[in-house]
C-alpha positions as CSV (number, residue, x, y, z in Angstrom):
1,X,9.1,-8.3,24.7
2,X,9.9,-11.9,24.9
3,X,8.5,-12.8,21.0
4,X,11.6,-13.9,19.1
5,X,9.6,-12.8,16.0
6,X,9.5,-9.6,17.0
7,X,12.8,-7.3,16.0
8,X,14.3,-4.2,16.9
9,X,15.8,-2.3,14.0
10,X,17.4,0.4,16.0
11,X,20.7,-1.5,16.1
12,X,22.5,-3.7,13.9
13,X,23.9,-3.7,10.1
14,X,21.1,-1.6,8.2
15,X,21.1,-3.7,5.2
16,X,20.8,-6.8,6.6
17,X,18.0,-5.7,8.7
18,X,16.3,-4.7,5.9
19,X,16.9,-7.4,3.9
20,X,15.8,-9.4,6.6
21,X,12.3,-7.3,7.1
22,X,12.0,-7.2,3.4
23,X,12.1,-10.4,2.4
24,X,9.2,-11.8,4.4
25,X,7.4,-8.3,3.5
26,X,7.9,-9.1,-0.2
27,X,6.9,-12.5,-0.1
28,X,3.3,-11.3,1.5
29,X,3.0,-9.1,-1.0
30,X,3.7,-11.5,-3.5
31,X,0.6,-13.7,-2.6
32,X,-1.5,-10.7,-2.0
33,X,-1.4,-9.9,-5.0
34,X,-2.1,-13.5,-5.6
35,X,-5.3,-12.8,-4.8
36,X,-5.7,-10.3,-7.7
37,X,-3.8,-12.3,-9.9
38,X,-6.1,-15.3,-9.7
39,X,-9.5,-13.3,-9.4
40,X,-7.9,-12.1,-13.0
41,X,-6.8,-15.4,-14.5
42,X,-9.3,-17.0,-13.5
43,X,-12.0,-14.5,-14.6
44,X,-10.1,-13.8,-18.2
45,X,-9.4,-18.1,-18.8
46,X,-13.4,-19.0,-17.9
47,X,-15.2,-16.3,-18.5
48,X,-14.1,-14.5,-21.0
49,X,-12.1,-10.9,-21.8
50,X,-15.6,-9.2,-21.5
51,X,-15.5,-10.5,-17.8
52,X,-11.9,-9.5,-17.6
53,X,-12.3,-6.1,-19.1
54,X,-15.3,-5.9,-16.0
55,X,-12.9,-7.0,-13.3
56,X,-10.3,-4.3,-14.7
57,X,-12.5,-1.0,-15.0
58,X,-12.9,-1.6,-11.6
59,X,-9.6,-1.2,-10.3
60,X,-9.1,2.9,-9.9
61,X,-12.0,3.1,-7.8
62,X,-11.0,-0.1,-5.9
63,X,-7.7,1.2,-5.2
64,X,-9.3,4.7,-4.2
65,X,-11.2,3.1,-1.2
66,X,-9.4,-0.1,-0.5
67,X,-6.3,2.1,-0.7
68,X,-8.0,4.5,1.8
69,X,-8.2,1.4,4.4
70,X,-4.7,0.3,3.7
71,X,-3.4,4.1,4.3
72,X,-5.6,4.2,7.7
73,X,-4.2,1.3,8.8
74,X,-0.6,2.0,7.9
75,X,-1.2,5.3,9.4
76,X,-2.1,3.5,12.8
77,X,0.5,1.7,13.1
78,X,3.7,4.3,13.1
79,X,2.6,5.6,16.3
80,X,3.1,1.9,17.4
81,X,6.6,1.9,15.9
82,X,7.7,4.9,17.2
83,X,6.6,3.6,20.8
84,X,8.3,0.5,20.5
85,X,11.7,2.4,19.5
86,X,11.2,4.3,22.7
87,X,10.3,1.3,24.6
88,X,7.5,2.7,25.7
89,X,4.7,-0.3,26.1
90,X,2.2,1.3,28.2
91,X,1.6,3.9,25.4
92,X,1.9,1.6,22.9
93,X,-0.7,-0.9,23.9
94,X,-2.8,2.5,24.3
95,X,-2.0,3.1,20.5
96,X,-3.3,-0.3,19.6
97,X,-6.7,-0.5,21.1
98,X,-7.7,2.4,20.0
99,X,-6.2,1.6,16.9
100,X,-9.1,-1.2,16.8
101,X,-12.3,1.5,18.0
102,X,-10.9,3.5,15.2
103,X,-11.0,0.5,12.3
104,X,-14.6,-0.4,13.8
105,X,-15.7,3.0,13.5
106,X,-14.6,3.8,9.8
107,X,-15.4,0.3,8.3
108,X,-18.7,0.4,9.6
109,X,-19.0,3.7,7.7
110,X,-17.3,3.5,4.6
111,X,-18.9,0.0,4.0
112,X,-22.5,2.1,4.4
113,X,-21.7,4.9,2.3
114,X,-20.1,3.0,-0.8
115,X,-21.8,0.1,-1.4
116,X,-24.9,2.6,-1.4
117,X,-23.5,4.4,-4.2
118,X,-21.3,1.9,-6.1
119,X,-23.4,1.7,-9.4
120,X,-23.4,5.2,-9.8
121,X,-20.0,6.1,-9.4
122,X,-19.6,3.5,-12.3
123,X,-22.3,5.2,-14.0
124,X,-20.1,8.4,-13.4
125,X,-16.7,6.7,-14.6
126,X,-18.3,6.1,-18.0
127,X,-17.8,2.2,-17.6
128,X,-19.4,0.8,-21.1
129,X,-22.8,-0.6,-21.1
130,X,-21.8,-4.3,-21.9
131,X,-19.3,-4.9,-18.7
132,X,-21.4,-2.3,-16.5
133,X,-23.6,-5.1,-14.7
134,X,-20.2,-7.2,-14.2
135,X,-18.1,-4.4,-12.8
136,X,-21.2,-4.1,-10.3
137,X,-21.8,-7.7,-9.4
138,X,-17.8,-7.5,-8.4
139,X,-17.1,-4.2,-6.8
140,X,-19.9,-4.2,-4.6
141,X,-19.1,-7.7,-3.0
142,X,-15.1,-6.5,-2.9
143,X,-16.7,-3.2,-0.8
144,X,-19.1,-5.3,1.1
145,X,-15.7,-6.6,2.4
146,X,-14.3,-3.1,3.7
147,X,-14.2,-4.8,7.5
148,X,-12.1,-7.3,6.5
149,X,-9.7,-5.3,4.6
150,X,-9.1,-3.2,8.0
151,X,-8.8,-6.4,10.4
152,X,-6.2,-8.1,8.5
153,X,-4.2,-4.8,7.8
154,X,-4.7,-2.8,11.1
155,X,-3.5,-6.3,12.3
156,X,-1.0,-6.9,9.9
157,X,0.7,-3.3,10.6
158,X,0.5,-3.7,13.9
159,X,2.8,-6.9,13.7
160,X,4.8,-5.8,11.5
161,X,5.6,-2.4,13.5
162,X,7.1,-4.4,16.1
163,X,9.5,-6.1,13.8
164,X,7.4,-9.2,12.6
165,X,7.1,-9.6,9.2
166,X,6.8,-13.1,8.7
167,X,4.1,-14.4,10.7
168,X,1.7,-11.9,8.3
169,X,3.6,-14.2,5.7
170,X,2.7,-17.4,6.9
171,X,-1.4,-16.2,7.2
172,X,-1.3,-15.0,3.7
173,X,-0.4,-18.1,2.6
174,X,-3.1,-20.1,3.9
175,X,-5.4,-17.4,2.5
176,X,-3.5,-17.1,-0.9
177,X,-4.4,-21.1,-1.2
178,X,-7.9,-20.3,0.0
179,X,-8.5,-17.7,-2.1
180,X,-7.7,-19.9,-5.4
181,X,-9.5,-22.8,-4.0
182,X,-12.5,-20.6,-3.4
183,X,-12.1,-18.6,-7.1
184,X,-12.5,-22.5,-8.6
185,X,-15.5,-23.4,-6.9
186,X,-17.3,-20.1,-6.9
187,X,-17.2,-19.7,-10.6
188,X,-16.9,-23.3,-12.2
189,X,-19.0,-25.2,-9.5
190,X,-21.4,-22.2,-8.0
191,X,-21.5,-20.6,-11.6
192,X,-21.1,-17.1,-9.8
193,X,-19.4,-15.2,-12.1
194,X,-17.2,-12.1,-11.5
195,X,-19.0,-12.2,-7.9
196,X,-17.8,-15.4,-6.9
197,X,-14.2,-14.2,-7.7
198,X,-15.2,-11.2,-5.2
199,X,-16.6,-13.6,-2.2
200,X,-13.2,-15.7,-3.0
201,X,-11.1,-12.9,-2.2
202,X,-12.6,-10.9,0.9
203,X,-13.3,-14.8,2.8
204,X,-10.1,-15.4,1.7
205,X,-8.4,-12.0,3.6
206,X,-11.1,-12.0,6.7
207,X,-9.3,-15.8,7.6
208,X,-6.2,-13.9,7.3
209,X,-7.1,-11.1,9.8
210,X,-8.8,-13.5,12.4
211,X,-5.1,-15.8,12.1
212,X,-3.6,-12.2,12.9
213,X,-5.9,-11.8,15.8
214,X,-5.3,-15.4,17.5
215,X,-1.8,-14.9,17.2
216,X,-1.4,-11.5,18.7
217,X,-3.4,-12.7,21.0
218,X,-1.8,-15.7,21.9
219,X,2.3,-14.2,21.3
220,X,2.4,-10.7,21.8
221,X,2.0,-10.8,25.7
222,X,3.1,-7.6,25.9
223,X,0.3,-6.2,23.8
224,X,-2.4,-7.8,26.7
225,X,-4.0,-4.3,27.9
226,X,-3.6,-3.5,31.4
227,X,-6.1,-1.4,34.0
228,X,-7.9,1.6,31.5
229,X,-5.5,0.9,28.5
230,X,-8.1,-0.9,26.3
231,X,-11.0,2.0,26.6
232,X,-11.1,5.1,24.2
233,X,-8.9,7.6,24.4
234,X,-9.3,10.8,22.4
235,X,-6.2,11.9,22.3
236,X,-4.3,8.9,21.8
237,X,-7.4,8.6,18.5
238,X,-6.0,12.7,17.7
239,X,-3.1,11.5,17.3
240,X,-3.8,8.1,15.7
241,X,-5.9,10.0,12.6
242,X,-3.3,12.6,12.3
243,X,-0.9,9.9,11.0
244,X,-3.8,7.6,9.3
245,X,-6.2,10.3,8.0
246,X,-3.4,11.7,5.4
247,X,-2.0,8.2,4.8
248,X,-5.2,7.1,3.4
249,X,-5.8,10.9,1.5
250,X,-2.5,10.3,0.1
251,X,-3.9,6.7,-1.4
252,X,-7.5,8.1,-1.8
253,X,-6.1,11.1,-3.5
254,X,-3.4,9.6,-5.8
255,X,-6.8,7.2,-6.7
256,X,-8.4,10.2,-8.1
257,X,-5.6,10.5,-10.9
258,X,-6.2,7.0,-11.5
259,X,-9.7,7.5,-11.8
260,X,-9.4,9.8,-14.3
261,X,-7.5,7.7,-16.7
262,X,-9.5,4.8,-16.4
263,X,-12.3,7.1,-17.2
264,X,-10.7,8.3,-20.3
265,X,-9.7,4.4,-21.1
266,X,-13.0,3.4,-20.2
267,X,-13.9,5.9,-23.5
268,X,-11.5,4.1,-25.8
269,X,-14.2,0.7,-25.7
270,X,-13.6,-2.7,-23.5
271,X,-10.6,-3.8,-25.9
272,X,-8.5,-0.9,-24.2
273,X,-9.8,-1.8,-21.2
274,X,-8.8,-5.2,-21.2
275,X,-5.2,-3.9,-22.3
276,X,-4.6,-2.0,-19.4
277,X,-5.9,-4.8,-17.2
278,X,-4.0,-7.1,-18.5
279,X,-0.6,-5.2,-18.6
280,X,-1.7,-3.7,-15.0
281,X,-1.9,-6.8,-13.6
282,X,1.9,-8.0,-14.8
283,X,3.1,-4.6,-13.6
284,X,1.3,-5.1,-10.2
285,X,3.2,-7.8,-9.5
286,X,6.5,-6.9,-10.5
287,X,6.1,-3.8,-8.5
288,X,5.6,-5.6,-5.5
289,X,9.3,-5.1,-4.0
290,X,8.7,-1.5,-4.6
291,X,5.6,-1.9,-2.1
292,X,8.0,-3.9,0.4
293,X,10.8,-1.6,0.3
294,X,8.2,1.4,1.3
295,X,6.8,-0.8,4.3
296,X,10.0,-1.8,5.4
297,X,11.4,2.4,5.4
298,X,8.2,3.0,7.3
299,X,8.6,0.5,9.9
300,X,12.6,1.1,9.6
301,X,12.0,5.0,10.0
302,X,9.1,4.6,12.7
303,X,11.7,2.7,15.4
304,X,14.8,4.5,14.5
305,X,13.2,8.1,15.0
306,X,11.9,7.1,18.1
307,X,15.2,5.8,19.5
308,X,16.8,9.4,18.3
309,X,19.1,7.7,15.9
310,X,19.2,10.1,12.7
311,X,22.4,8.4,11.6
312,X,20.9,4.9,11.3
313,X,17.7,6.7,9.2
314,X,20.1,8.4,6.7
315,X,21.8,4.6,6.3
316,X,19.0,3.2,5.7
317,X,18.0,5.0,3.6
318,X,21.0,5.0,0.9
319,X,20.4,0.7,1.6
320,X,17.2,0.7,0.4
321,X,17.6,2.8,-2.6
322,X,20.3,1.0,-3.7
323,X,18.2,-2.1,-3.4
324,X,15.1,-0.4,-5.4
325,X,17.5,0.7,-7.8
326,X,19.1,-2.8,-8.7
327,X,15.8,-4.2,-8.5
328,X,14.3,-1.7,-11.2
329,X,16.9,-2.7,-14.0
330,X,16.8,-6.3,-13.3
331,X,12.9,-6.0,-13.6
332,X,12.5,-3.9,-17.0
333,X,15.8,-6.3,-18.6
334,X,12.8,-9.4,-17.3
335,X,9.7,-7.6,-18.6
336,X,11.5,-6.9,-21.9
337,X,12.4,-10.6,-22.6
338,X,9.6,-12.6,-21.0
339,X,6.5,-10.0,-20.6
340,X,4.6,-11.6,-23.7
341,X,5.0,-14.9,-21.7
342,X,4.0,-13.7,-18.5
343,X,0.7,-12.0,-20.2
344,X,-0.2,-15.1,-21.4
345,X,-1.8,-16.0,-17.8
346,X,-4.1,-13.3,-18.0
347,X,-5.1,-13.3,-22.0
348,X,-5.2,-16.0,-24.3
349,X,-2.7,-16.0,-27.3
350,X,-5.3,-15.8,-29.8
351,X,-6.1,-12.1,-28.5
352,X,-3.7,-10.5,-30.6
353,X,-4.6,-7.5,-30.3
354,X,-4.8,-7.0,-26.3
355,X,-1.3,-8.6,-25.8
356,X,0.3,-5.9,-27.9
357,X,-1.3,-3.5,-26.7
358,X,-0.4,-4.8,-22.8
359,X,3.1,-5.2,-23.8
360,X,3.2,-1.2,-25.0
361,X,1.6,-0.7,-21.5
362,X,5.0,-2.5,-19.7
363,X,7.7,-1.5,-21.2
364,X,6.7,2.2,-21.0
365,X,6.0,1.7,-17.2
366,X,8.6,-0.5,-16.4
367,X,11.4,1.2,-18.3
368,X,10.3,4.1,-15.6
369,X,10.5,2.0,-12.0
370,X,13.6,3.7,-10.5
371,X,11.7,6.4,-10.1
372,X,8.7,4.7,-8.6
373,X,11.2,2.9,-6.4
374,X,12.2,6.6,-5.2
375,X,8.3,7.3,-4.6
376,X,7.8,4.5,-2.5
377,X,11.3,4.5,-0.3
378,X,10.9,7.9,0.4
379,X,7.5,8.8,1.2
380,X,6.9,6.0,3.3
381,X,10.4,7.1,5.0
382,X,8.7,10.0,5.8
383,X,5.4,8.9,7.0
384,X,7.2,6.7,9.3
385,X,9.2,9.7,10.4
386,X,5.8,11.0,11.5
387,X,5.3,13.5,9.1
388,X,2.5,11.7,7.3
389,X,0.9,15.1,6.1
390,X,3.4,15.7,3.3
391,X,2.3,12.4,1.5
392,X,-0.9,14.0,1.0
393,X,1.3,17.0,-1.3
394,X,3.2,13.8,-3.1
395,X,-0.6,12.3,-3.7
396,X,-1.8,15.7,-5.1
397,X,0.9,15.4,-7.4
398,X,0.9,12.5,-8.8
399,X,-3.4,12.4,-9.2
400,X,-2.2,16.3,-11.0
401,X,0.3,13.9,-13.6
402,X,-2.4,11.2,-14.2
403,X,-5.1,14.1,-14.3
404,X,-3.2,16.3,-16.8
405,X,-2.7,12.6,-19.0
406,X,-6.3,11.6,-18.8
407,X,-7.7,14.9,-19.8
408,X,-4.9,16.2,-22.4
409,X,-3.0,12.8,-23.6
410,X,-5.5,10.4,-23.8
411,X,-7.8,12.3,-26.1
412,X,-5.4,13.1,-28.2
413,X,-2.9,10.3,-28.1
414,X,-5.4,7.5,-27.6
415,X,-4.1,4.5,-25.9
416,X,-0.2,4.9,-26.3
417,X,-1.3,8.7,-24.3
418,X,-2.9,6.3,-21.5
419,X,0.6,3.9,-21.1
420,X,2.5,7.3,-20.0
421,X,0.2,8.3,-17.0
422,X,2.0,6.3,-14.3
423,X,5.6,7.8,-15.0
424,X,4.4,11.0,-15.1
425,X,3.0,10.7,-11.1
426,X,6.0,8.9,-10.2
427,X,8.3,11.6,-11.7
428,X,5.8,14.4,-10.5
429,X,5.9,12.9,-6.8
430,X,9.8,12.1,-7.1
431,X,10.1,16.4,-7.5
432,X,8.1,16.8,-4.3
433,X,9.3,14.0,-2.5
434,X,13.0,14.0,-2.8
435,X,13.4,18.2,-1.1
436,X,10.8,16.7,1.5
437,X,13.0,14.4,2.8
438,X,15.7,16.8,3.1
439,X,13.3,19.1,5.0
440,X,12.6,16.2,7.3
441,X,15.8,15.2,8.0
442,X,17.0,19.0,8.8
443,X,13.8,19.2,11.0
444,X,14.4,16.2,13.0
445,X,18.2,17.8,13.3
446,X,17.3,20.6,14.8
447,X,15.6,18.8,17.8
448,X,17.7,16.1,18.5
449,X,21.1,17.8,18.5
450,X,23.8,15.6,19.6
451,X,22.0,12.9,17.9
452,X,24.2,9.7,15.9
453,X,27.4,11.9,16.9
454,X,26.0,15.2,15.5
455,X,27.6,17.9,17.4
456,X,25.7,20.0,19.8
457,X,26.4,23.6,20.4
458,X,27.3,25.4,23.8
459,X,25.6,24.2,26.7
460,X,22.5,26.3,27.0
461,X,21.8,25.3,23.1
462,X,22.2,21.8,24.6
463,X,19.6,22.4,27.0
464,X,17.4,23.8,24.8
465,X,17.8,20.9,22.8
466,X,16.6,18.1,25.4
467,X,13.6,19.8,25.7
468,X,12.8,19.9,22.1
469,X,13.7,16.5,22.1
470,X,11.3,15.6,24.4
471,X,8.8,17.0,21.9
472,X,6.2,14.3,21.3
473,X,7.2,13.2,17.5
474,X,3.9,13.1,16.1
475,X,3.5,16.4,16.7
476,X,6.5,17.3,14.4
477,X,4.8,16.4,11.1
């Protein structure tokens, strides 16, 4: 594997490797978000808080499909990890092609099926009749651009899997200054509205996919398939959509929650709406790291379980959750002494009303982000461990939190009900997630005995062990 990009994380300091991983991770984050973050400035600066408050009551049921396609692709690529732990490359390069037969397939499909219902499903969600027609013109051009969403992160994953987490860095970039270029031109020179930001964004993340696919192409020699290796296989797919399927439940499920409370904002009128964009938006960014600490555990846990190295995963682990819990008081001590600032991109300062209401919205959430960083660190430990099942439980409970707001809060409570529905998943998940892990860990114990100095019985229980541990992992979870 002759890429000096690429890195093995099954030997070394675990800190430093995942500060090293992270980093690059983080950054890409950072200017994906970008892309949100200047669909929304731009949108609220030029065209008004009506248009912002459009933009915003589309983001549950964005993030219930678009999170769908991230969780596939994620999904895909642990098997990849877990193959280049084990050095394995023949199965591995198996694991990508039909990685790509399996994006093809479900884009083509999901694109079909929700851009043919879009309208009604805002119908459904109660979205008020004077930002209706905008939340259209933007969600249906975002889910026109479902196959990009899977090349650049099937790609993306794929890189990253094998230790690379800068060169996604580097293509986001370019995209990240495309995408603003593009937002400018779309709506101040095209006069496109809320659709030109859309066509901005999903341009801007297909360029990023195709730079994925040139360089793969061109640097990962050892990816270049060999005899039979690029042609279906059905039970390298199996096993594929048994770790991408619940992935993308787990985001399309947690969605749902989310869908219910921007329901129940949608019924407190576009000035609430705009609120929760507005302090969404803020939050989204600062919970970036959060989202880089997950991916890094999940490419972290994917190498080291398939090297057999339990003591390295438990490491890790107690690394990164120190990290997420530095990061979380450093964040609320920022958002509690600059977050009227940093609203001020999204809303202007003569909308009094929205930035208080935004501020309300972050320091209730962000006063609450160690235990999100325990949500994100764990789970994705454990999907990368290759039990990606249980993160379908942890999305079932945190959609039951934001449900149980949204129905009983809300109406009752009104807006300040609404600011409390995203620390009551994370602490619902956190109750699941945190005995899961423990499960996991004495799972994987009990067939790699021996394992990271763990001492093995006599030698007939030693025995017995090699051949569990020659159990395929995937077919642990």
């Amino acid at each position: 594997m002759e890429n000096k990009t690429m890195k093995d994380m099954t030997s070394g300091s675990p800190m430093k490797l995942i500060l090293g991983f992270l980093i690059p991770m983080l950054l890409g984050l950072l200017f994906q978000q970008l892309y949100s973050m200047m669909d929304t400035i731009i949108v609220g600066r030029y065209l008004g808080v009506k248009a912002l408050a459009a933009v915003g009551s589309t983001g549950s049921i964005n993030f219930m499909i678009i999170g769908f396609c991230i969780g596939i692709c994620s999904g895909f690529a642990i098997p990849v990890a877990q193959k280049f732990g084990e050095k394995n490359e023949a199965m591995m390069r198996r694991f990508v092609a039909n990685s790509g037969w399996l994006a093809l397939g479900f884009s083509a499909v999901m694109t079909t099926i929700v851009c043919l219902l879009c309208r009604q499903i805002l119908v459904w969600m109660r979205t008020p009749e004077d930002i209706i027609d905008g939340a259209y013109a933007y969600i249906f051009v975002i889910f026109l651009g479902i196959p990009a969403t899977y090349l650049y992160n099937m790609l993306s994953g794929i890189i990253r899997s094998m230790g690379d987490s800068t060169t996604p860095l580097y293509f986001l970039l370019i995209s990240s200054a495309m995408n603003v270029a593009l937002d400018l031109f779309t709506i101040l020179v095209l006069n496109m509205g809320v659709a030109g930001a859309a066509w901005a964004t999903i341009i801007s993340q297909g360029v990023s996919g195709i730079l994925c696919l040139l360089y793969m192409r061109k640097k990962f020699t050892v990816l270049k398939m060999e005899g039979e290796e690029w042609k279906p296989d059905w039970s390298a797919m199996k096993i594929l959509c048994g770790m991408g399927i619940p992935m993308g439940l787990q985001y399309s499920i947690t969605a749902i929650g989310s869908v219910v409370i921007q329901t129940a904002v949608n019924t407190l009128g576009s000035v609430a709406v705009a609120s929760v964009t507005a302090g969404s938006k803020v939050s989204m960014l600062f919970c970036c790291p959060f989202d880089a600490m997950g991916a890094t555990m999940a490419t972290y846990g994917g190498q080291n379980v398939g090297a057999r190295k339990l003591g390295r995963i438990r490491e890790g682990m107690r690394a990164c959750i120190l990290l997420g819990a530095v990061y979380a008081a450093a964040a609320f001590g920022v958002l509690c002494f600059f977050g009227d600032t940093i609203q001020l991109l999204f809303v202007s300062s003569a909308e009094v009303e929205i930035l208080a209401n935004a501020r309300r919205f972050l320091l209730v959430n962000s006063a609450m982000y160690f235990p999100l960083a325990l949500v994100n660190i764990i789970r994705f430990m454990i999907q990368g461990l290759g039990f990606s099942k249980l993160a379908i439980v942890a999305g079932v409970c945190e959609m039951a939190a934001r449900s149980l707001v949204g129905f009983c809060l809300v109406p009752i409570f009104g807006y300040a009900g609404a600011c409390f529905a995203n620390p009551a998943a994370w602490i619902a998940a956190d109750l699941f997630l945190i005995p899961a892990y423990f499960h996991v860990m004495k799972r994987l114990k009990a067939v790699m005995p021996g394992a990271d100095g763990q001492k093995a019985g006599s030698q007939d229980e030693a025995q017995a062990g090699h051949k569990k541990r020659r159990k395929p992992l995937h077919a642990l979870g």
